[in-house]
C-alpha positions in Angstrom: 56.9 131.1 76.9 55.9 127.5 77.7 53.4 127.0 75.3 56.2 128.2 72.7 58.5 125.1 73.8 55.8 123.0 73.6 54.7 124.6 70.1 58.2 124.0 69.1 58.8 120.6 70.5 55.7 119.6 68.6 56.7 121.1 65.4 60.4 119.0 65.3 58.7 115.5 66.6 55.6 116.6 63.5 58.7 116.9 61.1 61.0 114.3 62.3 57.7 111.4 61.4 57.3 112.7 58.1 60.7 112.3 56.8 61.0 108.5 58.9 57.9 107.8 57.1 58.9 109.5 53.5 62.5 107.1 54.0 60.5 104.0 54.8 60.3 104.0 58.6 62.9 103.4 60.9 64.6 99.8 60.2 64.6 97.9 63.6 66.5 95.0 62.0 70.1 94.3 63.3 72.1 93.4 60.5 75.7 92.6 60.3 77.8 95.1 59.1 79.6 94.8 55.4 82.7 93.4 56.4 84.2 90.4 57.4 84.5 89.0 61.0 86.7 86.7 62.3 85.4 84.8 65.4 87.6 82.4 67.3 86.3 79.8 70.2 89.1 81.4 72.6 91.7 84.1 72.0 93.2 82.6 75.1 94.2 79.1 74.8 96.0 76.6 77.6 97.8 73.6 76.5 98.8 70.8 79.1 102.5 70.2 79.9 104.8 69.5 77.2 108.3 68.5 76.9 111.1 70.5 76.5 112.6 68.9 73.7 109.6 68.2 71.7 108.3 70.4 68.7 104.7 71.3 70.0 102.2 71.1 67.1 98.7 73.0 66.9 96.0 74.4 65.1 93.5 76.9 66.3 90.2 77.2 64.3 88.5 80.4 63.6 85.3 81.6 61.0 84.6 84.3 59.3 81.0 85.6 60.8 80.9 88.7 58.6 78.9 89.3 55.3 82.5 89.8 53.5 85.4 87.5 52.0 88.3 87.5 55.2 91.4 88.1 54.0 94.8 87.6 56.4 97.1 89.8 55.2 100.3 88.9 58.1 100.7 86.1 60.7 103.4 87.5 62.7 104.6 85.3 66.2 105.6 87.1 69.2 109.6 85.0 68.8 111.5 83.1 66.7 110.3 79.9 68.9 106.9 80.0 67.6 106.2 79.9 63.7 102.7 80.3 62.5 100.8 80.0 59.4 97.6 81.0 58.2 95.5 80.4 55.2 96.9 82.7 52.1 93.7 82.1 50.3 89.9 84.2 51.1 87.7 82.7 53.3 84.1 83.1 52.6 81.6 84.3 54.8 80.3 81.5 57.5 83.3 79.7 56.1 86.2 78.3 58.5 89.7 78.2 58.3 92.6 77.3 60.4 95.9 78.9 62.1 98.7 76.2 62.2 101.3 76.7 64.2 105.1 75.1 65.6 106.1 75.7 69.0 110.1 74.8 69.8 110.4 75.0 73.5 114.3 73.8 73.5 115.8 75.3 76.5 112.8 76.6 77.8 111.4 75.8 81.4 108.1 76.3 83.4 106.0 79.0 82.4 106.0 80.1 78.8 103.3 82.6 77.2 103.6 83.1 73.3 101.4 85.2 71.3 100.0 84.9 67.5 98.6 88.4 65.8 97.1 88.3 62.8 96.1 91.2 61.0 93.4 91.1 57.9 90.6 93.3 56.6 87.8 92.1 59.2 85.9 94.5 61.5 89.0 94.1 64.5 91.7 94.5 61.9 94.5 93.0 64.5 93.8 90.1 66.6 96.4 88.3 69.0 95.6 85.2 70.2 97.8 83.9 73.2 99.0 80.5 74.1 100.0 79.3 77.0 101.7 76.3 78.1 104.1 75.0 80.8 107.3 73.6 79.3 108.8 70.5 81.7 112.8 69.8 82.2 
């Protein structure tokens, strides 16, 4: 009975080489995958203090990593507070691009966490980014 499992095991391991080696062996290479990839320095980003009745201004850079044109199909902000845009054109692979965005922290006090998703045809079809800042009187 044993020498049957061994017979056996032999036979699959005998069959499984010839058909790596017919297909060209086994490919050891890590390769991106066929999409596109959008790869940000933070998802998390803290800004200092700012003043209540200031407009806060900002960009966030990003890049598309992947093999394939990025495309952002919606920019949608967790309030009406926060408006956000991002670029409405491709961006090439190992290209850049950047998320602008308008923070209105009128009557707003302390600790104040807003968040950005943007959705698109990259590998993680939905990312949110958050922002965080502390809004003084």
């Amino acid at each position: 009975m044993l020498i049957k499992k061994h017979q056996s095991l032999f036979i699959i391991s005998f069959m499984l080489a010839i058909v790596i080696k017919m297909h060209g062996g086994v490919n050891t290479k890590l390769s991106l995958p066929n999409d596109a990839i959008i790869t940000f320095d933070s998802l998390v980003i803290d800004y200092d203090t700012i003043n209540e009745y200031e407009v806060f201004v900002g960009e966030i850079p990003f890049k598309n990593t992947g093999n394939r044109q990025l495309i952002i199909a919606n920019c949608k902000t967790s309030c009406g507070c926060l408006v956000a845009e991002c670029p409405s054109q491709p961006i090439a692979p190992s290209e850049s691009g950047i998320v602008k965005f308008r923070f209105d922290p009128t009557g707003k006090q302390g600790k104040s966490i807003k968040n950005i998703t943007l959705t698109s045809n990259a590998v993680t079809s939905n990312v949110v980014i958050t922002l965080r800042f502390y809004i003084a009187k």
